[in-house]
C-alpha positions in Angstrom: -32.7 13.0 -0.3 -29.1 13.4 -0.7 -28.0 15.8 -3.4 -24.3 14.5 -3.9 -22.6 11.2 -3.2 -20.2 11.2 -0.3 -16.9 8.6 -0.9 -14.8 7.4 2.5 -13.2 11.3 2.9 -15.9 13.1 4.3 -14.7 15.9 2.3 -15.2 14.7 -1.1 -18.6 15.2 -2.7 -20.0 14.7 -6.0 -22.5 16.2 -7.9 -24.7 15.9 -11.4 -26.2 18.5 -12.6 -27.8 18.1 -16.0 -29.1 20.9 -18.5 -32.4 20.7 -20.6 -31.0 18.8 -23.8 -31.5 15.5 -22.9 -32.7 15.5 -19.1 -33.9 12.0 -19.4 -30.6 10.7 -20.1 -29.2 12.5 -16.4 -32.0 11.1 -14.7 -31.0 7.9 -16.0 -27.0 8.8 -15.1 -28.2 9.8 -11.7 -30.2 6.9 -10.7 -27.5 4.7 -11.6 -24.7 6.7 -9.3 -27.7 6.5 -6.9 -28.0 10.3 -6.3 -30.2 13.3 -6.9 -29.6 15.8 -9.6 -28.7 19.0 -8.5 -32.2 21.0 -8.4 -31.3 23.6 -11.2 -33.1 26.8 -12.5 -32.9 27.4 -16.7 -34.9 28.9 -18.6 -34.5 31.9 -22.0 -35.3 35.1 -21.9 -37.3 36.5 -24.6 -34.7 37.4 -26.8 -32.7 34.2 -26.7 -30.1 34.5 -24.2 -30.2 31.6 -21.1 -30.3 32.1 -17.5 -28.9 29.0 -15.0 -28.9 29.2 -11.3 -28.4 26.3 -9.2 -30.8 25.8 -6.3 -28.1 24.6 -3.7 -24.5 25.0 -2.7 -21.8 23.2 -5.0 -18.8 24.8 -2.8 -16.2 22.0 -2.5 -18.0 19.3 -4.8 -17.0 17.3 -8.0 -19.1 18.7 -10.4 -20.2 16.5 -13.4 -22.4 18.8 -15.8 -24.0 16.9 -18.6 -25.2 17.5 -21.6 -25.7 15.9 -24.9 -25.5 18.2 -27.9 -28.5 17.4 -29.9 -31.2 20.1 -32.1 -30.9 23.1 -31.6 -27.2 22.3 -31.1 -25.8 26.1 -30.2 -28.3 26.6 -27.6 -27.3 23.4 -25.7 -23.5 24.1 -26.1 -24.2 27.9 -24.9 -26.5 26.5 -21.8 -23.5 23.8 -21.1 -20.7 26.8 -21.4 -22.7 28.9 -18.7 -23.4 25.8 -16.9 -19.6 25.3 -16.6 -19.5 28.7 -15.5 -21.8 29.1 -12.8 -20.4 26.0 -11.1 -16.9 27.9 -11.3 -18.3 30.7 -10.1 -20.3 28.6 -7.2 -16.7 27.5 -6.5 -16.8 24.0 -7.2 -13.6 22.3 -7.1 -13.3 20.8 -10.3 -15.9 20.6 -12.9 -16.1 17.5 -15.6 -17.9 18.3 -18.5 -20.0 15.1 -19.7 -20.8 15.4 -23.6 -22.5 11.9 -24.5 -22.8 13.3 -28.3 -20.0 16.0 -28.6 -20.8 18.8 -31.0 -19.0 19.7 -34.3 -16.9 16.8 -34.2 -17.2 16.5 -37.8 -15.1 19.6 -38.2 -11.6 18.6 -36.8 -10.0 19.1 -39.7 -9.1 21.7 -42.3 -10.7 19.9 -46.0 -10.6 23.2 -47.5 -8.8 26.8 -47.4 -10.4 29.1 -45.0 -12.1 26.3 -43.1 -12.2 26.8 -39.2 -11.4 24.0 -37.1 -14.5 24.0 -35.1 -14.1 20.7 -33.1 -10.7 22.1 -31.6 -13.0 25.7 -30.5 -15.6 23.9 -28.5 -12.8 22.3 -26.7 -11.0 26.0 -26.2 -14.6 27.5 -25.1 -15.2 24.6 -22.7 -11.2 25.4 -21.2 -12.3 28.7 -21.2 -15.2 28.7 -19.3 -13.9 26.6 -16.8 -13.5 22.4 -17.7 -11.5 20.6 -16.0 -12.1 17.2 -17.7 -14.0 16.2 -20.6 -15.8 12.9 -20.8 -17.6 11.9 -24.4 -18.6 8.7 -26.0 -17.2 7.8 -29.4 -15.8 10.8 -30.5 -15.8 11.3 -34.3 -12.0 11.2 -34.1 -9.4 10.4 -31.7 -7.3 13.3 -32.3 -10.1 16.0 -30.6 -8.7 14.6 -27.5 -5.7 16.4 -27.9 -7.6 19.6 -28.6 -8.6 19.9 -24.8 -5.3 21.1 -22.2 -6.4 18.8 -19.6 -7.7 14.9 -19.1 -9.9 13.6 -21.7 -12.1 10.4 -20.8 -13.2 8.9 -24.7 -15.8 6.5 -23.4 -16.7 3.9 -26.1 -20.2 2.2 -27.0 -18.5 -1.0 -28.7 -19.0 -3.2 -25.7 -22.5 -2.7 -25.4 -23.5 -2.9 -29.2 -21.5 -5.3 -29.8 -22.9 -7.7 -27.3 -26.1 -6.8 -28.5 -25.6 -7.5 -32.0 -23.3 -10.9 -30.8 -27.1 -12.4 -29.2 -28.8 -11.3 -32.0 -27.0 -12.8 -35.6 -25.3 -16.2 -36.6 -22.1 -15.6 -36.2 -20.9 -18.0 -38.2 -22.3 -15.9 -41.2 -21.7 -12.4 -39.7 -19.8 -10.0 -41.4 -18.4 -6.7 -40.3 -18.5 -3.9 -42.5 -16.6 -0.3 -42.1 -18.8 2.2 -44.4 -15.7 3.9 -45.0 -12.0 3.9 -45.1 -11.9 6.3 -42.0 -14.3 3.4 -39.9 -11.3 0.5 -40.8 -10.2 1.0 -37.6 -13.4 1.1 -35.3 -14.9 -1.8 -37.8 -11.6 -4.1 -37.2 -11.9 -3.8 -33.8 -15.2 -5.0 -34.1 -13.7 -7.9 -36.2 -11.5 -9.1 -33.7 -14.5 -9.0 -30.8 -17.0 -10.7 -32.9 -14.6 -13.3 -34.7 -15.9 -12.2 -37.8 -14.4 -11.1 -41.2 -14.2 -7.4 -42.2 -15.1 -5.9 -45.4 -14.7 -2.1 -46.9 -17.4 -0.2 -48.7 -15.1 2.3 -50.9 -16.6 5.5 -51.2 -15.8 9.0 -52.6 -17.3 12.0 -51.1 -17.9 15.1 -52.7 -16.7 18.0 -50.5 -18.6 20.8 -52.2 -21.8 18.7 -51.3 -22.6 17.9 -48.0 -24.1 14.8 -47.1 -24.4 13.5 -50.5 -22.2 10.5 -51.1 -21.2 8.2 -53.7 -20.6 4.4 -53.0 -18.3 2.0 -55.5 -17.3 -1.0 -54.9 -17.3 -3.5 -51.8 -13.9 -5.1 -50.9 -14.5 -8.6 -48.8 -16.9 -11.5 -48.2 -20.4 -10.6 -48.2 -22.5 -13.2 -50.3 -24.7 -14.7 -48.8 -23.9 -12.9 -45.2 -25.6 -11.5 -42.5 -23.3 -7.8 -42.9 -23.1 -5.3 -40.1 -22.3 -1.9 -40.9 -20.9 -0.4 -38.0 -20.2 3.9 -37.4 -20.1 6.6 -35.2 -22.9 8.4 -36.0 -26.0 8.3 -38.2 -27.0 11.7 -39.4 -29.2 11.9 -42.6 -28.8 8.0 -43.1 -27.2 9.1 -46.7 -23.8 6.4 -46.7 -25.6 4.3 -44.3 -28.6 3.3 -46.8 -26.2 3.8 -49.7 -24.0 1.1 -48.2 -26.8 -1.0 -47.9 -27.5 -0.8 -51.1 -23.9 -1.8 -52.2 -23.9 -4.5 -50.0 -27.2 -6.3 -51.2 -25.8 -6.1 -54.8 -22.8 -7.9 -53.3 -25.0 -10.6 -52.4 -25.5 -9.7 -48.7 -28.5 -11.8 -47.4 -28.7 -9.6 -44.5 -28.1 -6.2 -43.3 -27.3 -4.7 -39.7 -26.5 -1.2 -38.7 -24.6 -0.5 -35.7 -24.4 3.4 -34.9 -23.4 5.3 -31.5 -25.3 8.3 -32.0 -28.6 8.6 -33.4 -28.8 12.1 -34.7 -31.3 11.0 -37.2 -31.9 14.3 -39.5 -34.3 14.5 -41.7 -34.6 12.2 -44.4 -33.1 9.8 -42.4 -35.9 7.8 -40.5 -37.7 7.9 -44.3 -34.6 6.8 -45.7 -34.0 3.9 -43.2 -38.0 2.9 -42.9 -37.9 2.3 -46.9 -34.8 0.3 -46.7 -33.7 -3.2 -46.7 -31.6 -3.1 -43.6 -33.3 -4.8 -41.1 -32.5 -3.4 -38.0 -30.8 -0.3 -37.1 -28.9 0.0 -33.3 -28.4 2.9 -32.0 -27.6 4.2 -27.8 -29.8 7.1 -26.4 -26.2 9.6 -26.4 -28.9 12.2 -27.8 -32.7 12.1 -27.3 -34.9 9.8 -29.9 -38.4 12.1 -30.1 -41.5 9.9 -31.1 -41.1 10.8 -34.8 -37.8 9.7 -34.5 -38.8 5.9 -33.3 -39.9 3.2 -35.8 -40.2 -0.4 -35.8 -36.7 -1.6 -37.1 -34.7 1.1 -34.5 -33.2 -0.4 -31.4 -32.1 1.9 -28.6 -29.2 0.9 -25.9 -29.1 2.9 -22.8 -25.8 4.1 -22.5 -26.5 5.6 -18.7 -24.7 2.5 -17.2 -21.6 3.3 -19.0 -21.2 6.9 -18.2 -22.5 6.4 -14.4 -19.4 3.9 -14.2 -16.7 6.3 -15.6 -17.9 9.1 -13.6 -18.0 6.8 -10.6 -14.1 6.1 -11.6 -12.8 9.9 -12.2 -14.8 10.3 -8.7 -12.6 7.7 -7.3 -9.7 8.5 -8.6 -9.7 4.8 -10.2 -9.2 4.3 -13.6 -11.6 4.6 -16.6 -9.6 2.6 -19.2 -10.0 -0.8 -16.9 -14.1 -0.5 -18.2 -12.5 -1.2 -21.5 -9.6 -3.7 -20.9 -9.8 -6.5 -23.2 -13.2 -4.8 -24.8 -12.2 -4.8 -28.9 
């Protein structure tokens, strides 16, 4: 079977190639470009450091090397870096790195003296070893697309969980809710695609202790409502359940979550199974193991979405147009 797909010049050929931390997700990319993954050697040596080696020429090709940055983080990054590198090295002639779930976006910003910035690092390392592009969904922030010298495609999951979420609830009684000051924006959009009111959970964090939050007050109309929390991520579930919390002592009658990423740490799928939400949404940007899975957790593929801005960079087309008139 063909290993790359071919466009009108029959000089122009893409490739996929994928690394071990979330190969199901590839597969999925891959059948949906309708091509083969490039077959690829990886494996770690016995104190730790990884070999790659790809099993076929990638001379002359658009590379597109995926990989979602999920446990153990650093050794997915450090395969993806070497990944980047081989293909160089192979003399590809441009390499697109695909990062569903991109690592240490949290950190884009100094909270403290003698913090490191260490969103704005994986985007030198990725430059360094030999990016081209970057592709992501949702990034944490929009301002770690300026950390990257070179194109920067920030994919966005709103389409698909909102449509998902618009099927499922009355929207005559739906409410919108940001978690957080910093989610207005993403939770407004939402708002205007949904025709629903917004409300604000105000919160204060405690920056000497991470992941433990403090909720106070709601701001907006949520008696009596079906309320969807919507966010990037869900990590340890922490403001997520907290919210939820706030919000049925508001008088919500209902409660959604709508969440890109899935990282789901522990406590979270206790947290969320002993909770009133009813249903949590997530995409499959990172891999959901069995003990991650429970009843009220509802996964979107988000494979369609990256084959079709891959298909665009490949095409020199444009990947905004999958979003025009999207939130």
């Amino acid at each position: 079977m063909a290993a790359g797909i071919t466009s009108h010049d029959c000089d122009k050929r893409l490739v996929l190639v994928s690394g071990r931390g979330h190969p199901e997700l590839a597969q999925a990319v891959a059948d949906e470009l309708g091509c083969d993954l490039v077959p690829t050697t990886a494996f770690d040596f016995a104190n730790g450091e990884i070999y790659v080696r790809y099993g076929e020429s990638v001379r002359g090709t658009f590379a597109f090397c995926l990989q979602s940055h999920t446990e153990p983080i650093n050794q997915w990054i450090m395969e993806q870096l070497i990944m980047v590198d081989a293909l160089k090295r192979a003399s590809a002639r441009t390499v697109s790195v695909v990062v569903p779930f991109y690592g240490y976006a949290r950190q884009d910003k100094k909270h403290l003296g003698r913090e490191p910035i260490s969103a704005r690092l994986l985007a030198d390392l990725f430059s360094t070893a030999g990016a081209d592009r970057i592709m992501s969904v949702d990034l944490h922030t929009a301002q770690i697309q300026g950390f990257f010298d070179g194109p920067v495609d920030h994919l966005w999951a709103l389409p698909l969980l909102a449509n998902y979420v618009r099927a499922r609830v009355d929207r005559s009684r739906l409410t919108v809710v940001s978690p957080d000051a910093g989610r207005v924006r993403v939770a407004d959009q939402w708002s205007d695609r949904l025709g629903a009111p917004l409300a604000i959970i105000h919160k204060r964090r405690d920056p000497r202790a991470a992941n433990q939050v403090k909720v106070h007050e709601v701001v907006g109309e949520v008696q009596g409502r079906t309320c969807v929390i919507v966010d990037d991520m869900i990590d340890t579930a922490g403001t997520i359940v907290q919210a939820a919390e706030a919000l049925f002592e508001n008088g919500a009658a209902e409660v959604i979550v709508a969440a890109t990423h899935g990282i789901l740490s522990p406590p979270a799928v206790e947290r969320l199974k002993n909770s009133a939400i009813s249903e949590i949404v997530v995409t499959d940007t990172l891999p959901l193991s069995e003990e991650k899975r429970f009843e009220k957790l509802t996964v979107l593929s988000i494979a369609p979405l990256l084959a079709r801005a891959i298909r665009e960079v490949f095409d020199d087309g444009s990947v905004t147009s999958l979003f025009d008139g999207s939130a």
